[in-house]
C-alpha positions as CSV (number, residue, x, y, z in Angstrom):
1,X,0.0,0.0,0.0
2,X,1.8,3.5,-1.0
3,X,1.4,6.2,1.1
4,X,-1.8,7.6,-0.3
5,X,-3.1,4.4,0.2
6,X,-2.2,4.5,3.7
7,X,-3.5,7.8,4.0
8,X,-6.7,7.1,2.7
9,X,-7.1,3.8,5.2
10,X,-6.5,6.3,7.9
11,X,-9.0,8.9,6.9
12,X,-11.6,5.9,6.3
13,X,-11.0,4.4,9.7
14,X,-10.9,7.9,11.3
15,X,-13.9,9.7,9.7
16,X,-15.8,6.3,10.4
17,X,-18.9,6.3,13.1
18,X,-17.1,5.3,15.9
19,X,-17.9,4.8,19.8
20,X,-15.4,7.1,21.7
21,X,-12.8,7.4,19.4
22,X,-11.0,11.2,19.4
23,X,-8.1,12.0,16.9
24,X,-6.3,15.3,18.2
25,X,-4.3,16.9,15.9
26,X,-2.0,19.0,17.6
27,X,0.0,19.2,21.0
28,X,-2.1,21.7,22.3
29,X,-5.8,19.3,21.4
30,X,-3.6,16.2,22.5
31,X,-2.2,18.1,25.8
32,X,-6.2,19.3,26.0
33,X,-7.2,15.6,26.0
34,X,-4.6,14.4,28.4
35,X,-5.9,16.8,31.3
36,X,-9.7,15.8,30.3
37,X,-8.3,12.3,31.0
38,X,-6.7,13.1,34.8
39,X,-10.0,14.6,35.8
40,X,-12.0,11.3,34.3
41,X,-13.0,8.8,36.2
42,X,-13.7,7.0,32.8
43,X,-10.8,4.2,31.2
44,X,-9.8,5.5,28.3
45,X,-6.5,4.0,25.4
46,X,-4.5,6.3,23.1
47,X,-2.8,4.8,20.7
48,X,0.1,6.8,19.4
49,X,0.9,6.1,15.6
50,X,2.7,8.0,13.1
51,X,0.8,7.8,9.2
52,X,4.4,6.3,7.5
53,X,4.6,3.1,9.9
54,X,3.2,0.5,8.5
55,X,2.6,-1.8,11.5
56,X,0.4,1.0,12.7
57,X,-1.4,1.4,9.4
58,X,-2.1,-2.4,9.7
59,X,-3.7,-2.2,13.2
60,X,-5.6,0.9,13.0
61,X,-8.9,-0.3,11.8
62,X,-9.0,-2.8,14.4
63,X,-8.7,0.1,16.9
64,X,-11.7,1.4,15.5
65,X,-13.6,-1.4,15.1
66,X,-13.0,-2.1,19.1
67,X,-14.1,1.3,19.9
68,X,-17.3,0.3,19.1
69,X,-17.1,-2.8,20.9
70,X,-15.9,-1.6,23.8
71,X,-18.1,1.3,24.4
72,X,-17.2,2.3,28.4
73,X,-13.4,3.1,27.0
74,X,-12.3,6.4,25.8
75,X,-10.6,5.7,22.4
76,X,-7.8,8.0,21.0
77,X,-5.4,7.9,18.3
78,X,-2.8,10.7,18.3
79,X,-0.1,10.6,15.3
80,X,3.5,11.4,16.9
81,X,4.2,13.8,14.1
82,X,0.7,15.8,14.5
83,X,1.7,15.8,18.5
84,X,5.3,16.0,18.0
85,X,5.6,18.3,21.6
86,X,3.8,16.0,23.3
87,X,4.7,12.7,22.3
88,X,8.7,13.0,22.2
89,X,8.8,10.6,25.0
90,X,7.2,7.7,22.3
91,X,10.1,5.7,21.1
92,X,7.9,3.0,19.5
93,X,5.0,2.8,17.4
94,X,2.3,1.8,17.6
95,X,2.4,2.2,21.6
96,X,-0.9,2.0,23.6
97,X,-1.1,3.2,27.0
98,X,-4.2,2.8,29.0
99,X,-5.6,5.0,31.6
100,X,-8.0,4.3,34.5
101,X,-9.5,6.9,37.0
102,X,-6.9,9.7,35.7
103,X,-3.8,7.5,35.7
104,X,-1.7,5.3,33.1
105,X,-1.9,2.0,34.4
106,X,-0.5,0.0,31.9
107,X,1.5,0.3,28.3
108,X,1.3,-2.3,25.4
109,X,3.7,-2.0,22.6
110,X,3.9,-3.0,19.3
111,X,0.2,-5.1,17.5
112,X,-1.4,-7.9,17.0
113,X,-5.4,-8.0,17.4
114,X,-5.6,-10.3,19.6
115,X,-3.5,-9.1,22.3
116,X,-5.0,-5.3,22.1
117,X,-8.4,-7.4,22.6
118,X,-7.6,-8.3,25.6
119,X,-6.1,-5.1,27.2
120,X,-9.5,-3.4,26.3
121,X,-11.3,-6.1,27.9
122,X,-8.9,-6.1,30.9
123,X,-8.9,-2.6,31.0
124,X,-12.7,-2.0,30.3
């Protein structure tokens, strides 16, 4: 897939009717999104991505298809080079970290469906 195809996935999976899923596109929406978290008692996942990698590409539409499933999480995808402030501290994509009453409680790195699955159900 070239990068327009990519691009295109994104915006498909993005623009889609989604549960909970927010896409900040800056550091200032992002850094916005982060304090909403810390004052939420709700669980909520970001998934930090960047459009060029292609494992993240791959896994994407599985993250929106479980923010329908799992409805009680807060989904977010924030692209490192959108957010590129805020998320200098990512060293990997894709990297998920998962918050619960305000806090990061746990960090999955790297894909595969299956084992995203079950942090949202863990986490959820």
């Amino acid at each position: 897939m070239g990068d327009s195809g990519k691009e295109e996935a994104k915006r498909t999976c993005l623009e889609g009717s989604h549960g909970s899923l927010r896409t900040p596109g800056s550091d200032q929406q992002l850094r916005q999104t982060l304090d909403s978290l810390k004052s939420s008692k709700s669980p909520a996942v970001i998934s930090y991505g960047a459009s060029w990698c292609r494992v993240c590409s791959q896994i994407l539409p599985s993250f929106c298809k479980f923010s329908n499933e799992f409805k009680n999480l807060t989904f977010i995808y924030a692209d490192i080079d959108e957010c590129p402030e805020t998320t200098q501290n990512i060293r990997y994509t894709p990297t998920f970290h998962f918050y619960r009453d305000g806090e990061r409680v746990d960090e999955m790195l790297g894909t595969g469906e299956q084992r995203l699955r079950d942090r949202f159900w863990l986490h959820s």
